[in-house]
N, C-alpha and C positions, 0 to 999 in steps of 0.2 A: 399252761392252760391259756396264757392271754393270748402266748404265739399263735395258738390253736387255734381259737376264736378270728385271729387277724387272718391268720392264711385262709381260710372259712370264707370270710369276709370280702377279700380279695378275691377268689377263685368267681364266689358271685357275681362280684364286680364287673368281671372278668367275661361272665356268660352273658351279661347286658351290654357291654358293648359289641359293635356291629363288628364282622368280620375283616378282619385286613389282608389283601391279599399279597404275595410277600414275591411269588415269582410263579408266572405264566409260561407253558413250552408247549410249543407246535410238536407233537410229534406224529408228522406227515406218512411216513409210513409203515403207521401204524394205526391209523386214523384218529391218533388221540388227542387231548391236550392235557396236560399235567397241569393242576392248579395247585400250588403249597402258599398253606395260609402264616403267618406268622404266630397262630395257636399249638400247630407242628400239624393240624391235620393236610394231607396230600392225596387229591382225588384223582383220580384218572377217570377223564370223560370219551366216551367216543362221540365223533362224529354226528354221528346219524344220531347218539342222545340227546345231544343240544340242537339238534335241528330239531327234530318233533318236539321239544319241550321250550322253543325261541321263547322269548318275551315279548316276540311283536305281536301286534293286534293280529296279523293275519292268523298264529296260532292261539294267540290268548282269546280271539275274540271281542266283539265289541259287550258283552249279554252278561259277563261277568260269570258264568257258568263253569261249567268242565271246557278246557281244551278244547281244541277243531283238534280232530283226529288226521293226521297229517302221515300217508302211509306213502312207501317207492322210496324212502331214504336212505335205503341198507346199504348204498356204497358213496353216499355224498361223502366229499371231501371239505376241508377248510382251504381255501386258498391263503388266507390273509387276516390277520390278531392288528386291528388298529384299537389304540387308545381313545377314551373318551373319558377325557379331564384326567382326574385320581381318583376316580370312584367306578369302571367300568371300561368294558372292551367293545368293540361292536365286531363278529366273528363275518368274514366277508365266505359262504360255501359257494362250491360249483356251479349248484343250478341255480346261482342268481340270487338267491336270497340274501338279503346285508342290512334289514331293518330294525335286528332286535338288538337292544343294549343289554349287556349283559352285567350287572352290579355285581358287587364284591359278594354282596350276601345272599344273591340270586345264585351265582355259581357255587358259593355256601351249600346253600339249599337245597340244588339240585345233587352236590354228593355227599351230602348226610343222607338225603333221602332217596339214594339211588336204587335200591333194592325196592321199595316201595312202587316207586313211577313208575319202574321200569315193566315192573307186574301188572300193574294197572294199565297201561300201555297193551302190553299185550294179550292183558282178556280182553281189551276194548277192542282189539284187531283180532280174536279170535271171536269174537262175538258178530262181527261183520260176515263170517261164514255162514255162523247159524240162523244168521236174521235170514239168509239169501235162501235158504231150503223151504 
């Protein structure tokens, strides 16, 4: 029973600390990057999802709100995964963009909640039809 309670305990523990990221891969052609965290979870991002969803002001915004809706990404590439310090990568793509830092629990974030965004994402660009009728 005490094990019980410890391992319980521990798992908590576990969920409150911040994500560590354990190993990063370009995989170029296929537009993705593999992110495997040292918790076992292992996301596969594409491209164009981490460009619409940066963490630079140009997409986050200065207003604190929802996203700038940021549409024409569907074939950006990543050129280049440079390092910033031990907490974050900065993702250099094709068409110039290289401003957002990307944290460990930021890229977390974006593939636990990838199904989410990604929906959301695209009613907000299917909504841009219907505003235009």
């Amino acid at each position: 029973m005490i094990s019980l309670i410890l391992e319980q305990k521990n798992r908590l523990r576990n969920m409150n600390e911040p994500p560590v990221l354990q190993r990063i891969k370009l995989l170029k052609r296929d537009k993705k990057i593999e992110a495997s965290f040292l918790d076992g979870n292992i996301f596969l991002l594409s491209c164009t999802y981490l460009r619409v969803f940066s963490p630079s002001a140009e997409v986050r915004g200065h207003h604190g709100g929802e996203n700038i809706l940021v549409t024409g990404k569907e074939d950006v590439q990543i050129n280049e995964i440079e390092p910033v310090g031990s907490y974050a990568i900065r993702l250099i793509f094709d068409d110039g963009h290289n401003t957002g830092i990307y944290t460990w629990p930021f890229i977390y974030d974006l593939g636990i909640n990838y199904q989410k965004n990604w929906k959301r994402y695209k009613d907000r660009i299917a909504n841009i039809g219907k505003e235009k009728k």
